[in-house]
The first five atom37 places (N, CA, C, CB, O) and aatype in JSON, in Angstrom:
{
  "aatype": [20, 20, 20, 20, 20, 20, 20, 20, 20, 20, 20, 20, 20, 20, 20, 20, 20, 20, 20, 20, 20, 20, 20, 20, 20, 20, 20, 20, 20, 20, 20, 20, 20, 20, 20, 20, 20, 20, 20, 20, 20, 20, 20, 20, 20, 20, 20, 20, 20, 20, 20, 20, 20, 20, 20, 20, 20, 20, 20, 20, 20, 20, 20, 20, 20, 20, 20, 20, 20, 20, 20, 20, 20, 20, 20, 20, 20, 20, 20, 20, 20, 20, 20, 20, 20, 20, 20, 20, 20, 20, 20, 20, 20, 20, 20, 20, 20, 20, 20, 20, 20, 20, 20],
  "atom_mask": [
    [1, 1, 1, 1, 1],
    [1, 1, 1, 1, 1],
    [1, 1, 1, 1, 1],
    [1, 1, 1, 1, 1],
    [1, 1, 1, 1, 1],
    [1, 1, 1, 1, 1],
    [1, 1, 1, 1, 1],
    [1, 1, 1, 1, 1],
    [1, 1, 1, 1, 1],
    [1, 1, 1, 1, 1],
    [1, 1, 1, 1, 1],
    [1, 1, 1, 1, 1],
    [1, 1, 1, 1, 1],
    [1, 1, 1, 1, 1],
    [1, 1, 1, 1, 1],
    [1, 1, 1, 1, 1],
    [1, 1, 1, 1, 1],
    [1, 1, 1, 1, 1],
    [1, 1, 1, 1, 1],
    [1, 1, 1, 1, 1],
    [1, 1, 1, 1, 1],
    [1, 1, 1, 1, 1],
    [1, 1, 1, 1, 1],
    [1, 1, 1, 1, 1],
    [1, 1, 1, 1, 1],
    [1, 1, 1, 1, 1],
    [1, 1, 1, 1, 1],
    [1, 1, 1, 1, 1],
    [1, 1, 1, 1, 1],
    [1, 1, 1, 1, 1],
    [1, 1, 1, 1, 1],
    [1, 1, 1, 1, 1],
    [1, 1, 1, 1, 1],
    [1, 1, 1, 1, 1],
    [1, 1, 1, 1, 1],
    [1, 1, 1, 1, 1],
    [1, 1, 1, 1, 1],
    [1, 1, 1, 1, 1],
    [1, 1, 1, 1, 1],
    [1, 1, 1, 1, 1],
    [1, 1, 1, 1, 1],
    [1, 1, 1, 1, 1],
    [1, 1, 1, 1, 1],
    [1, 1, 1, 1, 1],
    [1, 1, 1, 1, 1],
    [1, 1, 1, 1, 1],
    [1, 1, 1, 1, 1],
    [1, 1, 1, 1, 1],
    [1, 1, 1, 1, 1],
    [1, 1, 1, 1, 1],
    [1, 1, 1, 1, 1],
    [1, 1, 1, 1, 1],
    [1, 1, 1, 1, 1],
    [1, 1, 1, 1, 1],
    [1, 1, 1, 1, 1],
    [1, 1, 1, 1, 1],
    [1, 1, 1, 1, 1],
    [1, 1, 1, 1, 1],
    [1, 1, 1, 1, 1],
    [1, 1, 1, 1, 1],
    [1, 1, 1, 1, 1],
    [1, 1, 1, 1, 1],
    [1, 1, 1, 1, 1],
    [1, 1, 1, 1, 1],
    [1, 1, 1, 1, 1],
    [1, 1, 1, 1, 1],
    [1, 1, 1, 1, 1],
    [1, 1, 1, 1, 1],
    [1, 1, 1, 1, 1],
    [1, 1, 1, 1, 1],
    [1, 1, 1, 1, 1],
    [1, 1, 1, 1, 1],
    [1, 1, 1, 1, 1],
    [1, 1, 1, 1, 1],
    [1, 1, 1, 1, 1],
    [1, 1, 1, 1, 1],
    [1, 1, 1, 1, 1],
    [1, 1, 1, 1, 1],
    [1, 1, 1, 1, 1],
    [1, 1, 1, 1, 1],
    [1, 1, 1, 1, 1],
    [1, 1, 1, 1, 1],
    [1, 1, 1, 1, 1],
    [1, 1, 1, 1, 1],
    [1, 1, 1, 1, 1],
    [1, 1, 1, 1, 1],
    [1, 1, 1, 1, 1],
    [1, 1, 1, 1, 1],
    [1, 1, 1, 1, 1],
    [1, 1, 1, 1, 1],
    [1, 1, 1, 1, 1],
    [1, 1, 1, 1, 1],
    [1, 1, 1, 1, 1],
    [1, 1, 1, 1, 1],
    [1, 1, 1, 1, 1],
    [1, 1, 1, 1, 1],
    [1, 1, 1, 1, 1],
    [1, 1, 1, 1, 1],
    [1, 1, 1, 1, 1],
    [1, 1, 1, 1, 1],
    [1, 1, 1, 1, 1],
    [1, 1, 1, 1, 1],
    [1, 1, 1, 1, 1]
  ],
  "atom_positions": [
    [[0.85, -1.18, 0.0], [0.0, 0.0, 0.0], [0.89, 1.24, 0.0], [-0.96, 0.0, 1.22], [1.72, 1.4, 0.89]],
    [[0.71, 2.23, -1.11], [1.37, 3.39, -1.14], [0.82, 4.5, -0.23], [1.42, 3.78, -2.45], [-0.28, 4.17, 0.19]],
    [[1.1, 5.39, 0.09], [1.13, 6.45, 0.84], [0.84, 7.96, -0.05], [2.51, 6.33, 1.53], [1.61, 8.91, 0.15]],
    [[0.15, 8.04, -0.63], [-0.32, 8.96, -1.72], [-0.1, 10.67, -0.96], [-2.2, 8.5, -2.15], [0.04, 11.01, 0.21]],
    [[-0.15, 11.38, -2.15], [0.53, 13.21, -1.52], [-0.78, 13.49, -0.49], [0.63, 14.99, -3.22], [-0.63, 14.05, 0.59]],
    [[-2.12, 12.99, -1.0], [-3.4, 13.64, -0.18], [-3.46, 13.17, 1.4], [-4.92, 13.11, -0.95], [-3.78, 13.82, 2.4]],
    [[-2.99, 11.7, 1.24], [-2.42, 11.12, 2.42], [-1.6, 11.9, 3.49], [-1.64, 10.18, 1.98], [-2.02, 12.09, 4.64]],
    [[-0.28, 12.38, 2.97], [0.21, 13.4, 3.29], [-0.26, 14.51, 4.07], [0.49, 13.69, 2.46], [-0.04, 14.65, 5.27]],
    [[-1.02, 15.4, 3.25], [-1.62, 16.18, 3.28], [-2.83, 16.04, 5.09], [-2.13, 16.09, 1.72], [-2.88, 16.58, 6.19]],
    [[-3.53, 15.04, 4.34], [-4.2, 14.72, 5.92], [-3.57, 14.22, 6.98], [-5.19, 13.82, 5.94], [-4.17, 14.1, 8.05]],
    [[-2.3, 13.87, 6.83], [-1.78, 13.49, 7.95], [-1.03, 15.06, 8.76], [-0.67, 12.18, 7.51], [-1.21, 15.28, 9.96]],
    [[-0.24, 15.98, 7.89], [0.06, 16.86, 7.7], [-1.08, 17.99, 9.32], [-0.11, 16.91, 5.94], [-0.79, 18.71, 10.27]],
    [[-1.88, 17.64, 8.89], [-3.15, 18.5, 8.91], [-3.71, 17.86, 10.73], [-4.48, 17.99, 7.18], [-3.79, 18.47, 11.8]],
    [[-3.93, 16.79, 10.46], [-4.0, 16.01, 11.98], [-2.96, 16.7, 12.53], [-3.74, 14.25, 12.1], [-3.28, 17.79, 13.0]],
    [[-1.67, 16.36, 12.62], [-0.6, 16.91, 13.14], [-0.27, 18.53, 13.69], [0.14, 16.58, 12.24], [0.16, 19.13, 14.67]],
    [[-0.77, 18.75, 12.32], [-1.3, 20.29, 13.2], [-2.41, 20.67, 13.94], [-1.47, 21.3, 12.43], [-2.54, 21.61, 14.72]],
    [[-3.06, 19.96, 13.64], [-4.61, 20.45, 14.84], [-3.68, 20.58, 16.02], [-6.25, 18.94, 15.28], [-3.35, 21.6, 16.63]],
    [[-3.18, 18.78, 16.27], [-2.75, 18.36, 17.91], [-1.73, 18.73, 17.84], [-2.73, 16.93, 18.53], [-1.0, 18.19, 18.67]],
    [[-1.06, 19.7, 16.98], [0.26, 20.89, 18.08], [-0.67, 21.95, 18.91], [1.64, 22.23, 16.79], [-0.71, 22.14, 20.13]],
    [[-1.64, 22.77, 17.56], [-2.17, 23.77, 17.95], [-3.01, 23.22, 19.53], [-3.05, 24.33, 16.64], [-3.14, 23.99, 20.49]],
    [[-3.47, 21.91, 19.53], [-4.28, 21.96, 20.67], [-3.73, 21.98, 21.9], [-5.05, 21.05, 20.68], [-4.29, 22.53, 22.85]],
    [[-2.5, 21.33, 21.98], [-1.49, 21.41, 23.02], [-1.08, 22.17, 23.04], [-0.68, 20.8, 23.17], [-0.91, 22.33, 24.25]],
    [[-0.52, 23.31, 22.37], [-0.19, 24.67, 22.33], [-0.73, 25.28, 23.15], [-0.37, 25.27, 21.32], [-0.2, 25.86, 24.1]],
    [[-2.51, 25.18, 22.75], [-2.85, 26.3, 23.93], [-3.47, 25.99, 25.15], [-3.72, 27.29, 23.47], [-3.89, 26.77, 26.0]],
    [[-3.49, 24.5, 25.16], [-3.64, 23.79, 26.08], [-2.73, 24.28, 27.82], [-3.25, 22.49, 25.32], [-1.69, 24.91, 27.61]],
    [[-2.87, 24.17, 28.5], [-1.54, 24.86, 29.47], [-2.54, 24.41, 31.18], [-1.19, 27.38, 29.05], [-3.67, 23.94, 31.32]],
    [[-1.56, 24.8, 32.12], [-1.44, 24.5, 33.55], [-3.0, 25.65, 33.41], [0.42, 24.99, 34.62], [-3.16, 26.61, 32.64]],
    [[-3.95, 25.11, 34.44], [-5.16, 26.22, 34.46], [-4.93, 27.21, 35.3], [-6.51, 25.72, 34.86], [-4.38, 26.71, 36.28]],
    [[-5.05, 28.3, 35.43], [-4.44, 29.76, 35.73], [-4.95, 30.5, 37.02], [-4.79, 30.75, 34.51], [-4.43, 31.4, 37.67]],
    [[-6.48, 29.61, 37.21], [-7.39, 30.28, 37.67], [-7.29, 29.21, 39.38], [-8.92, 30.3, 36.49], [-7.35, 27.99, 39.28]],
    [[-7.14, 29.84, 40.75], [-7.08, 28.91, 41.79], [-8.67, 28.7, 41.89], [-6.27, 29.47, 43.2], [-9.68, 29.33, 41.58]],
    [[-8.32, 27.33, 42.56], [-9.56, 26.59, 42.86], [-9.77, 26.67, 44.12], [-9.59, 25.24, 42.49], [-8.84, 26.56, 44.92]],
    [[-11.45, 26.95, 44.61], [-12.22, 27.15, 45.56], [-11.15, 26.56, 46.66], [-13.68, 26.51, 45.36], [-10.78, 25.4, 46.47]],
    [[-10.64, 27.25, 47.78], [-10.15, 26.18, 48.79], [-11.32, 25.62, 49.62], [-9.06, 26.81, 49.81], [-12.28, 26.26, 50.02]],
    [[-10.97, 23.74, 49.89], [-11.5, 23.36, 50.44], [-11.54, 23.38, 52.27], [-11.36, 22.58, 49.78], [-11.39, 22.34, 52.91]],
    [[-11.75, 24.72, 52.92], [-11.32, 24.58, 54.03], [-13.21, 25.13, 54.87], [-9.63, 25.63, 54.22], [-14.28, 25.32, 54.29]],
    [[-12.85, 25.22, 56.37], [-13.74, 25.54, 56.84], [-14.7, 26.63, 56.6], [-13.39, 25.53, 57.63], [-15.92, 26.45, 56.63]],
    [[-14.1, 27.82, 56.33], [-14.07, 28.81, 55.78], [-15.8, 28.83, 54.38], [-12.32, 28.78, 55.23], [-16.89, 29.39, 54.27]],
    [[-14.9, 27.76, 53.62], [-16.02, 27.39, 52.1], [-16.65, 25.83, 52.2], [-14.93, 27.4, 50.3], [-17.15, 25.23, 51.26]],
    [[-16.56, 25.54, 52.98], [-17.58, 24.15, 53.91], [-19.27, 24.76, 52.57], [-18.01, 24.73, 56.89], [-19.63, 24.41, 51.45]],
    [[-19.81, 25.81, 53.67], [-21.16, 25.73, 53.15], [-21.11, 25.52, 51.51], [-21.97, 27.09, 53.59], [-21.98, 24.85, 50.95]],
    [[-20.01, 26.18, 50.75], [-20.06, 26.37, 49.08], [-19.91, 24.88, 48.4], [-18.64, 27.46, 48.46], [-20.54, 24.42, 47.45]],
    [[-19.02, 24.34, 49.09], [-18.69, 22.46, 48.93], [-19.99, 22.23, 49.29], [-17.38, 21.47, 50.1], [-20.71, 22.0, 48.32]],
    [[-20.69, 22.21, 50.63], [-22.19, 21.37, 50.92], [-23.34, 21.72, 50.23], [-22.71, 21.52, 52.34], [-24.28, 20.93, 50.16]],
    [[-23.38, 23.15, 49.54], [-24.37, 23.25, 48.77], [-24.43, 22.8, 46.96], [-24.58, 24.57, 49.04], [-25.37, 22.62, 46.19]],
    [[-22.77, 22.72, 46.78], [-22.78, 22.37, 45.49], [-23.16, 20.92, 45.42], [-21.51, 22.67, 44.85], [-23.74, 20.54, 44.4]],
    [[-22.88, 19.99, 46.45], [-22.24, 18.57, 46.33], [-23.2, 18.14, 47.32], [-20.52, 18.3, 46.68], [-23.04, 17.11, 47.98]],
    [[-24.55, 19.17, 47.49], [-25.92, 18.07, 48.69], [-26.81, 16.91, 48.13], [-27.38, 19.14, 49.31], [-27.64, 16.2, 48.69]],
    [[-26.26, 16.99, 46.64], [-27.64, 15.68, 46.09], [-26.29, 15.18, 45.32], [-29.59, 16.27, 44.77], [-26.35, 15.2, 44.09]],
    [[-25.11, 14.74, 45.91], [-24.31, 13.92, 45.14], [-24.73, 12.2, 45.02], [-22.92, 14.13, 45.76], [-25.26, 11.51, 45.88]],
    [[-24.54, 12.03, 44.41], [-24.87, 10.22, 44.54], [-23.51, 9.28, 45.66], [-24.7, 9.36, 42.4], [-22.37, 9.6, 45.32]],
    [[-23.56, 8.5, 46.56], [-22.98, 7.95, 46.85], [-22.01, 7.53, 46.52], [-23.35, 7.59, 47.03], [-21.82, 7.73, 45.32]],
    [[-20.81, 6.71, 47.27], [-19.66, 6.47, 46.2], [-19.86, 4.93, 46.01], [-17.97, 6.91, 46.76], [-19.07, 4.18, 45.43]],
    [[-21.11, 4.57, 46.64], [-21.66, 3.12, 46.36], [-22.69, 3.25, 45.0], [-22.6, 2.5, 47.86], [-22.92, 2.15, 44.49]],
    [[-23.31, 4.34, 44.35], [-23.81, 4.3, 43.29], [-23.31, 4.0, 42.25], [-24.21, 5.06, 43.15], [-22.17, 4.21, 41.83]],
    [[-24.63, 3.21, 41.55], [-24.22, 3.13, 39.89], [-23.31, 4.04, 39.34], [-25.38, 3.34, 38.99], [-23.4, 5.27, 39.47]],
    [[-22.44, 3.46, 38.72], [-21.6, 4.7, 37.77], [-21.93, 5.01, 37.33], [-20.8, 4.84, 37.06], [-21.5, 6.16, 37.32]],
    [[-23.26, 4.81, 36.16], [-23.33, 5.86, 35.49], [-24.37, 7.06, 36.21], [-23.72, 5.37, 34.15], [-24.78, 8.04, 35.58]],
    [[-24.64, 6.82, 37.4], [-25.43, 7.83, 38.2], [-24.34, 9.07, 38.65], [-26.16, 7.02, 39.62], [-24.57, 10.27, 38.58]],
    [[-22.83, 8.31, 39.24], [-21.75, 9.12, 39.08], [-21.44, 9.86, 37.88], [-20.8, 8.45, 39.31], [-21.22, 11.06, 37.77]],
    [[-21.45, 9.25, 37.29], [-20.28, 9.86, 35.77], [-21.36, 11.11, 35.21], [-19.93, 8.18, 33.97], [-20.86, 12.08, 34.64]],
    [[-22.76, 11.04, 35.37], [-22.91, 12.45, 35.04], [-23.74, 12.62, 36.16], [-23.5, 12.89, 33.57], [-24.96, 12.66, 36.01]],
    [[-23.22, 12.74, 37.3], [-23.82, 14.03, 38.13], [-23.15, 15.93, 38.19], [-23.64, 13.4, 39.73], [-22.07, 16.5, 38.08]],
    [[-24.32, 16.21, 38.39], [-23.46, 17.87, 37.94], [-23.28, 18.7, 39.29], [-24.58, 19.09, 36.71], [-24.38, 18.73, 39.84]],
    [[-22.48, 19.28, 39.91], [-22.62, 20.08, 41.37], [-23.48, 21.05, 40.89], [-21.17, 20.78, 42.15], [-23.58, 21.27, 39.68]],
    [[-24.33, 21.86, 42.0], [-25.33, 22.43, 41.75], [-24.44, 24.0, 42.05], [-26.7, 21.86, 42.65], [-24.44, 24.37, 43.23]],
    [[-23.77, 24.82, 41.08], [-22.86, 25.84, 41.22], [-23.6, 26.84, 41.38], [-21.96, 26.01, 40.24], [-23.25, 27.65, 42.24]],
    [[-24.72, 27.06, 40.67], [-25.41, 28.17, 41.58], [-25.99, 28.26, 42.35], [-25.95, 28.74, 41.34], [-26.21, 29.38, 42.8]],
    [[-26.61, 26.99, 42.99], [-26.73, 27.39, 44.05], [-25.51, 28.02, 44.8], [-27.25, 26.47, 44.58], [-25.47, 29.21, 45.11]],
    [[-24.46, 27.04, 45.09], [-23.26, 27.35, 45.64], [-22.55, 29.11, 45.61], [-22.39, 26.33, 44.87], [-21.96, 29.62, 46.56]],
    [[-22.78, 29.66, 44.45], [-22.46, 30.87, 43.81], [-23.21, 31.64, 44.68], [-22.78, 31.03, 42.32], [-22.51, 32.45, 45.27]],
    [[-24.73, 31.67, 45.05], [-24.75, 32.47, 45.67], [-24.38, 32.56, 47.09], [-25.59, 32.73, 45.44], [-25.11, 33.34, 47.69]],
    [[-23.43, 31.98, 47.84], [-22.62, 32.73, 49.02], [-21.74, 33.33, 49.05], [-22.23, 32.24, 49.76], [-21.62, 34.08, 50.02]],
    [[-20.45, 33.29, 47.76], [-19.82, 33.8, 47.6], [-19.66, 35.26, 47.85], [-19.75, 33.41, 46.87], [-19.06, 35.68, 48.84]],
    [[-20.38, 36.29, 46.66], [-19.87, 37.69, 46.75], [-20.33, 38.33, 48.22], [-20.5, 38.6, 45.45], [-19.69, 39.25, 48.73]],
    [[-21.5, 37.74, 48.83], [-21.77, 38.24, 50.42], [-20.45, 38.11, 51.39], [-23.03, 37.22, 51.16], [-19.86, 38.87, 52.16]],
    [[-20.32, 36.78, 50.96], [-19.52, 36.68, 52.29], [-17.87, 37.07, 52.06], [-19.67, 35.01, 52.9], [-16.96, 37.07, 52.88]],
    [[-17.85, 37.39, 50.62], [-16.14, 38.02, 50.1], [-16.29, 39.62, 50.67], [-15.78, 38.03, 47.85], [-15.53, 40.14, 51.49]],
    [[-17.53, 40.3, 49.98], [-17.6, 41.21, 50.87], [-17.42, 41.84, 52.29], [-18.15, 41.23, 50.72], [-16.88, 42.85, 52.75]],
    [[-18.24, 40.62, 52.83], [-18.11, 40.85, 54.6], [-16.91, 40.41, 55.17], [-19.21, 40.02, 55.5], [-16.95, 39.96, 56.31]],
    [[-15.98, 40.45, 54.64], [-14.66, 39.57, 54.87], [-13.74, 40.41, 53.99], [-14.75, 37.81, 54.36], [-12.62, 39.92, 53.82]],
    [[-14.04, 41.79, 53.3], [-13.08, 42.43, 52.86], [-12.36, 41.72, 52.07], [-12.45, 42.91, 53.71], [-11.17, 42.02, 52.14]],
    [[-12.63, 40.79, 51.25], [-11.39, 40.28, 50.08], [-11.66, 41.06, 48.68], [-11.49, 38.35, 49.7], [-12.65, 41.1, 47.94]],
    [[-10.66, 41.54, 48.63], [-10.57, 42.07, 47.33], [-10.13, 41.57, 46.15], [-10.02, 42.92, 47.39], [-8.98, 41.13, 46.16]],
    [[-10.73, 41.53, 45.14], [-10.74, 40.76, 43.9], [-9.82, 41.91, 43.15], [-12.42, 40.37, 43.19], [-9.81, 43.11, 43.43]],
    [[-8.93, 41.12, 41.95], [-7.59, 41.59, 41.17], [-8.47, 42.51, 40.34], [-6.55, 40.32, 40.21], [-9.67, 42.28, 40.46]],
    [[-8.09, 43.59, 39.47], [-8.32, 44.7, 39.27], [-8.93, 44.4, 37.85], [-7.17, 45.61, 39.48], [-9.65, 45.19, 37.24]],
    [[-8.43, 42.74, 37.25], [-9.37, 42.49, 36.01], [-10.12, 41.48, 36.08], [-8.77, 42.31, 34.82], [-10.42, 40.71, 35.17]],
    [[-10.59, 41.46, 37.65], [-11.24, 40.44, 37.19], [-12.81, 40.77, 36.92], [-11.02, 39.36, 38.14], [-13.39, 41.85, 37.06]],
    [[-13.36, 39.42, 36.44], [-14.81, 39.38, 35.63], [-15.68, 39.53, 36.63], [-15.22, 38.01, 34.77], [-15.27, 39.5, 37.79]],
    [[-17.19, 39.74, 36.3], [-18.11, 39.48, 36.92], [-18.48, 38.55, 38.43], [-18.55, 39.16, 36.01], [-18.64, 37.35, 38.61]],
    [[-18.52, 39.68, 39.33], [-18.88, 37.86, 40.46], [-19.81, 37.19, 40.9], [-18.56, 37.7, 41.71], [-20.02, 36.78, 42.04]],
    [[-20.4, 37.08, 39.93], [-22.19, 36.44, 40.19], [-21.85, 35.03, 39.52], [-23.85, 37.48, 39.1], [-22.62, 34.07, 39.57]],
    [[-20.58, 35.04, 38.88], [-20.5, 33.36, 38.01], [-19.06, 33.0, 38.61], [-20.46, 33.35, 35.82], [-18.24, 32.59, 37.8]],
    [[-18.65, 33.14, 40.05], [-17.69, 32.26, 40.66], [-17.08, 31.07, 39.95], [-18.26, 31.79, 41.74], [-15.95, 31.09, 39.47]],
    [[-17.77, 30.21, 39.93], [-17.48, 28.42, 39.95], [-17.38, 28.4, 37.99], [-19.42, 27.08, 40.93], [-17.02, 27.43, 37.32]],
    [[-17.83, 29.73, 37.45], [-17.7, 28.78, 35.91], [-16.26, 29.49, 35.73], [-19.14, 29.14, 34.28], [-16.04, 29.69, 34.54]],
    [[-15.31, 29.88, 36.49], [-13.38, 29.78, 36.55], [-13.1, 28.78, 37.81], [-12.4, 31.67, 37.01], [-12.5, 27.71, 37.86]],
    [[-13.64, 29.44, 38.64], [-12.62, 28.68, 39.78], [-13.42, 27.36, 39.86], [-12.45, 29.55, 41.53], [-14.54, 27.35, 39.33]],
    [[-12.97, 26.29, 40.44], [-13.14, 24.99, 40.18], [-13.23, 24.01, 41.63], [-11.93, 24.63, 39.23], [-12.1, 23.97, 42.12]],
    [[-14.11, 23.31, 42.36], [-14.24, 22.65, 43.23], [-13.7, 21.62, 43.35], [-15.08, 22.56, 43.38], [-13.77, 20.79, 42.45]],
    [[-12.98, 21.36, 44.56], [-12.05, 20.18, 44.55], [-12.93, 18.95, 44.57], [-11.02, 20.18, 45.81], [-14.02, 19.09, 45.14]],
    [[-12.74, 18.16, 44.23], [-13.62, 16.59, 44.68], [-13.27, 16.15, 46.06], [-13.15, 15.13, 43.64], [-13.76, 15.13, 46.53]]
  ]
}
């Protein structure tokens, strides 16, 4: 079996997708929710109708944390706690769709 130029060509082409995707692929930038006493309630409200770790997998494999609920404790209690957010950051009514909950 020969290896024809179009061959080439699509292989060529694969090869570049998966540089470009790893390219911009990278370490995620954004810190994730710490799991401490502190964000207890934001973990218990995202993760209150989780399925067991005795459930069906596929009851696991797509359960979704419930982020807004969770979202809304955030900007109250960053407020009442004086934390100040970096000078670009986005909107804070959508917390959890950057920062990320530990399992």
């Amino acid at each position: 079996m020969r290896i024809e130029r179009r061959d080439w060509i699509f292989i060529a082409v694969v090869v570049i997708v998966l540089v470009v995707f790893i390219g911009i692929s990278g370490k995620e930038k954004t810190t994730p929710v710490p799991n401490d006493q502190m964000h207890r309630i934001v973990y218990e409200t995202a993760f209150r109708n989780a399925p067991a770790p005795d459930a069906p997998i596929f009851k696991r494999a797509f359960y979704k944390p419930d982020k807004k609920g969770a979202e809304a404790y955030c900007e109250p209690c960053h407020k009442e706690k004086g934390v100040q957010f970096p000078a670009n950051h986005p909107s804070k009514n959508r917390c959890l769709f950057c920062h990320k909950l530990k399992r």
